[in-house]
Structures are given as C-alpha cells and as structure tokens.
N, C-alpha and C positions, 0 to 999 in steps of 0.2 A: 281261551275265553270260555270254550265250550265248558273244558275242564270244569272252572269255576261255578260256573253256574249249575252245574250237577251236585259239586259240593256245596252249593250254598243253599240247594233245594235240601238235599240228605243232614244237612247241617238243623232246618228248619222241622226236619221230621221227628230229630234228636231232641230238640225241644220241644216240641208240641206232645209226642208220647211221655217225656219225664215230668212235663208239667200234669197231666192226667192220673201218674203214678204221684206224684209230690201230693195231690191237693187231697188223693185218697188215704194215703198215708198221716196228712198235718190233720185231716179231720178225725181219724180213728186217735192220733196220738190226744189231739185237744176233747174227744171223747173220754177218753183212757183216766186222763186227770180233774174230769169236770171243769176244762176252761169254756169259759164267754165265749162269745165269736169276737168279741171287741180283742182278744189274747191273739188268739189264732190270724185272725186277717191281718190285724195291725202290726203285730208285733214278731210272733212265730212264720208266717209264710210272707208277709214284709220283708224281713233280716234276710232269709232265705234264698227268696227272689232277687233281694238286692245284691249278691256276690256278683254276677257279672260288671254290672255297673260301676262297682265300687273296686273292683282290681283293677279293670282296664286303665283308668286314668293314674289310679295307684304307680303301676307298672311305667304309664310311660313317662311319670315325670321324675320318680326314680332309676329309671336305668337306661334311658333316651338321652342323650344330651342335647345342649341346644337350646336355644329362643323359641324355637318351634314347636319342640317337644313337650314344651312347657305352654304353649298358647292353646295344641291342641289338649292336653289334660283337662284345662282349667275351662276349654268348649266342652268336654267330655264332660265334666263337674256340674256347668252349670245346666249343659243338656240335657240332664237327667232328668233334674226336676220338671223341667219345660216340656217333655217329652211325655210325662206322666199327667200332669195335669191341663195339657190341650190332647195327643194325639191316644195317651189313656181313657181319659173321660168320653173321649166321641168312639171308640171301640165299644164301652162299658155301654151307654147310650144304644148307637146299633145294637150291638148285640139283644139288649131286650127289643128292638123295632123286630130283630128278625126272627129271634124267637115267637115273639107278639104273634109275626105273620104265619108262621109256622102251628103256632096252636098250641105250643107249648107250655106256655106261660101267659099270664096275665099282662097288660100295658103298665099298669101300674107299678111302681120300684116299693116296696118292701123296706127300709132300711131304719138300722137303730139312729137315731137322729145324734144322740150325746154322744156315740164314738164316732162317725162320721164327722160330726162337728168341732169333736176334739180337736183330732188329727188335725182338720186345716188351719184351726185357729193355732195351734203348736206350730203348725207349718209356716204359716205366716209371718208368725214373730221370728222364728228362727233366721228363717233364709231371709227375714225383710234386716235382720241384724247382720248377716251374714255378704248383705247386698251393702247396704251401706258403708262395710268396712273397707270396699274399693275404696274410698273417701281418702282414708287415713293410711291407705297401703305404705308409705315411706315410713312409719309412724311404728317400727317393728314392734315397740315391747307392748304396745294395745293393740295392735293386731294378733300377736300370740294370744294376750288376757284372753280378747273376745274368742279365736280359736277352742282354747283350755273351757272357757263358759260353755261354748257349744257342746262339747263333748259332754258336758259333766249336765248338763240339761235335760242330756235323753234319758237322763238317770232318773230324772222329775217326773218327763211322760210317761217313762215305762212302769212308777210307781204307781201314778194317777192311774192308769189305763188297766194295768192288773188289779188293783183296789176297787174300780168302777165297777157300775154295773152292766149287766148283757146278757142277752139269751142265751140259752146251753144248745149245744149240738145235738140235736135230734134224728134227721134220718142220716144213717151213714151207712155207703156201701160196703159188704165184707171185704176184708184187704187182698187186692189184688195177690201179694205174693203167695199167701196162704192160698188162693183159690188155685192157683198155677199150679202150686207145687204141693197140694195136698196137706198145709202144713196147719200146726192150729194158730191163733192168732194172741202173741201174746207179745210184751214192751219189746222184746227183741227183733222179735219180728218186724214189727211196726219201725223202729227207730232202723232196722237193717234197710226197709224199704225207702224211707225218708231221707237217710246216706245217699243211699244209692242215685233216688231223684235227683240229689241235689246235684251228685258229681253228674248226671249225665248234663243237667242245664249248665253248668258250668263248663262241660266238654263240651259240648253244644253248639251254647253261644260265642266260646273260642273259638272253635271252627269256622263259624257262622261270619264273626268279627274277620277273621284271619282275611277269608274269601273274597267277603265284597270288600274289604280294604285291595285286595287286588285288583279286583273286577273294575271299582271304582278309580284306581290311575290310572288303570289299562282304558279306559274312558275318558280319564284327564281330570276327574273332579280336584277343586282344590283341596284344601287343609282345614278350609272353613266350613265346607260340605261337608267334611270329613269328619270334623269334630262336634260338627251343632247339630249333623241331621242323621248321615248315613252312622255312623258308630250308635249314636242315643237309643237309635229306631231298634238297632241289634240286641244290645245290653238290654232294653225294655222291653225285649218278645217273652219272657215268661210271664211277667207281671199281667199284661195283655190278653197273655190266652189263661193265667191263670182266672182271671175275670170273666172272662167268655164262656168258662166250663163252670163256674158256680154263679154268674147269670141263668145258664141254660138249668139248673139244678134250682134256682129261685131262691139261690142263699145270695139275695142280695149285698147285704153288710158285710158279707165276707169278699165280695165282688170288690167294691167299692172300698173297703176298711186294706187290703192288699195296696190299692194303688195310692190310697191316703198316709195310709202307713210308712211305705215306703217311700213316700213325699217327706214326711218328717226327718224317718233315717237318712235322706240324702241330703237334707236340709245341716247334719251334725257331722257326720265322722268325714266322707270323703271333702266338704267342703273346708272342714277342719284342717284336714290334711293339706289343701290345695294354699291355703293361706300362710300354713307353716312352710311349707317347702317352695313357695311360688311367687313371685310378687301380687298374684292375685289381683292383678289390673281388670277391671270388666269393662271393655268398651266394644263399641260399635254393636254388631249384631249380636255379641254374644250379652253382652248387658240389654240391651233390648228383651230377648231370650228368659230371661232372669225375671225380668219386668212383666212381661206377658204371662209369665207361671203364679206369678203373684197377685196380677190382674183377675186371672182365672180361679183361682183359690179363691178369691174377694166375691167373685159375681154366684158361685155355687156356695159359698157361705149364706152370704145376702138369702140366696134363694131358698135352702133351705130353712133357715132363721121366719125369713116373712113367708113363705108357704105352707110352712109346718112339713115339709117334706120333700121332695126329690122327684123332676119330673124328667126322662130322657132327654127329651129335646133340651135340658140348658148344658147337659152333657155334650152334645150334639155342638153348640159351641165352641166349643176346644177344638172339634174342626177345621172350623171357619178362621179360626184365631193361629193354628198351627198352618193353613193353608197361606193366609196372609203374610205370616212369616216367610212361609218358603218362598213364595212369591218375591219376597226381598231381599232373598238369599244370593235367589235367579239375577234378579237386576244386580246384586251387589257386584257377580262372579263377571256380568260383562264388563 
C-alpha cells in the first residue's frame, strides 16, 4: 500500500509539471498562428487534455469483457462530464478565491461571455441528446443515427468556434524548452514541447489511474466508486490544474473555455462510442451523475446569461452539488 501511494504521489507530480509545460507550449503555438483564446482553451488544449479521459473507458470496454467492464466504461463516460462541470467549476472558483487572497489577482473573473456560453449551450444539447437516448437503448439502428449525429456535430462547434470571435493571446512566456536548452524558439520546437506534454499527461495519468485503481481494492471500494468517482477525478487532473495555472495568469477564458470545452468533446466522441459498443443503459447513480452535469451547465449558463458575467461563487456550486453526490454514493455502497 505504502508502494502505491508513493506512486500515486510521483504519478501526480507527472501531471502537474506536463500540465505547466502543455499550457506554455499550446499558448506560444495559439500565439505562433494568431488563434483566439476561444481556439486554444476550447478546442486545442480541450482535445489535448481530454486523451486520458477518453482512452480509459475506450480501453475497458473494448478489451475488458463482461457486464462489468461495460458498466464501469459507460460510469467512466458519463463521469467525465459530471466530474468537469461540478468538481471542475469549484477548483476554477477556488482557485481565483485563492489567488484573490494571495494578491495575485483581482476577485472579479475576466471571461469572453460568447465562448464560454457557446461551449455549454453546445454542451447541453449534445449530452441532453446523448442522455435521453438511454430511452431507446433497445432501439439499435437510432441509437447508432443519434451516435453518428454526435460525432459529425463537433464538426459544427468546431466550425462555429474557429469562425467566432476572441481575443488574441497577448502575454506569453518564452518557451520553456528553448530557455533550458538554449535553443531558439521556432513551430518545431514549440510543437516538440507540446508532444512531449502531452505524452507525459497521458503517462501520467496512467500511472496515476493504474495506482489508486489498486489502492482503491486494496481498501475495498466498489465498481461504482470506481467508475463514477475515483477513475473521473484521475482522467480530469490536467484539465483542473490546467485551469488553476491560467487562473493564476488571469487568462480566465482560457481557464474556463478548457473545462467547457472539454465538456462538449466528451459530450460527442467517447459518449459516441459508449452507445455503439455498449447498451448504454443510464440508471441509478450514474444517470443521476449525467443529470447533475446538466443541472449545472443550466444554473452557470442562466448565470452568466442574466449577470452579464461570471461570478466565483456560482462555480463554487459544483461543489456543493458533487459533494451531495458523493454523499450518495457513500449511502448507495452500504
């Protein structure tokens, strides 16, 4: 056990340093080509972020067998989203309360309203399509249709989103590789450093996943734990600290556009996937789960919409809403 938790500490380090190398790299690259931040957060360091996420479930419901293999995928699937828009949002939240406190930054959140509000409204419809096709699960050949729509929809956002308007990236630090290794800074560079982040989060958060998947039998947690809470929380540590470190930098919308973003993508391809190869039943807590991420997309839309903007504390929510969840998890498991 000792073992474990040594590597799930050194597994955590693996991602907290690649995520600081990724976000310096995806800002010089979205520099490099005059992208928006609405390109970069949503789209470019979304997709990027999202490979953990979107293998793990991948993996166990293709080469796992079993009813089980298949139950915890499709908790891994829906966990993502739920994971991002309650236990994302109150990370995002904190972190400016504790920057705030620190002096670092201003209370106030910063954010382009029309990509932030894209994302959820995209988010919405997808996953609220993608939720109700539990409905018709026996129903294969419109389960496929709607599957095949998802996919071919991100094709829509990603048109809309790159098309849109957004602010251009302004201050950006020199790129880490070139300042190490004396080199100059040019696309090869930049895109060798941006590889490289990527495979470490990905090695990373394997390692990371592998461990407390251990830690957590060797404790006894079940499959339900396993798939809705402890796996979700793993796959979504880059996203989380990638927010935290351009919170702390006051590029809010790139903060925020990261975990909305990535809310979309997982709203189309893995869910996609889980519906073709899966019966894709949603019940009990993990339809709940699904329910709640939906819930919460709806109450931070609203808020933005009728505020004209974006206040910590409704982020801080998602909290409150992921706690209450867990809380039911706890009762479910006795």
């Amino acid at each position: 056990m000792i073992t474990d938790i040594i590597l799930i500490l050194l597994s955590l380090g693996i991602i907290l340093i690649s995520c600081f190398i990724f976000v310096n790299a995806i800002e010089l690259f979205g520099k490099t080509f005059d992208l928006h931040q609405g390109i970069i957060g949503s789209i470019l360091a979304a997709i990027g972020t999202a490979l953990p996420e979107t293998i793990i479930p991948i993996l166990a419901i293709l080469f796992a067998k079993g009813s089980r293999a298949h139950a915890i995928g499709i908790g891994a699937i829906a966990g993502a989203p739920f994971m991002l828009a309650t236990l994302g949002f109150f990370v995002t939240g904190a972190a400016v309360l504790i920057n705030t406190s620190l002096k670092k930054r201003s209370f106030a959140m910063c954010i382009d309203r029309t990509i932030i509000s894209r994302d959820l409204t995209f988010f919405f419809i997808y996953y609220g399509i993608a939720v109700s096709a539990t409905l018709y699960r026996d129903i294969h050949p419109l389960k496929l249709l709607v599957a095949i729509a998802l996919v071919f929809s991100y094709a829509i956002y990603l048109k809309i989103t790159i098309h849109g308007s957004g602010a251009d990236m302004e201050e950006v630090e020199p790129l880490y590789l070139t300042r190490f290794f004396k080199l100059s800074t040019s696309f090869f560079s930049i895109t060798l450093q941006l590889a490289g982040s990527l495979v470490l989060i990905v090695a990373g958060a394997h390692i990371f996943i592998n461990y407390l998947d251990l830690l957590a039998r060797t404790l006894g947690a079940s499959p339900l734990l396993l798939s809705l809470i402890i796996t979700p929380i793993a796959t979504e540590l880059p996203e989380k600290m990638n927010s935290v470190i351009w919170i702390g930098k006051k590029k809010d919308t790139l903060a925020l556009g990261n975990i909305t973003g990535g809310m979309v993508f997982q709203s189309c391809f893995p869910v996609a996937f889980g519906m073709v190869f899966t019966e894709w039943n949603l019940r009990g807590l993990t339809l709940v789960s699904a329910l709640c991420a939906l819930s919460m997309t709806l109450f931070v839309l609203f808020w933005i919409k009728i505020r004209k903007g974006l206040h910590p504390g409704a982020l801080l929510a998602g909290g409150a809403l992921y706690g209450v969840f867990l809380l039911g998890v706890i009762l479910k498991m006795r």
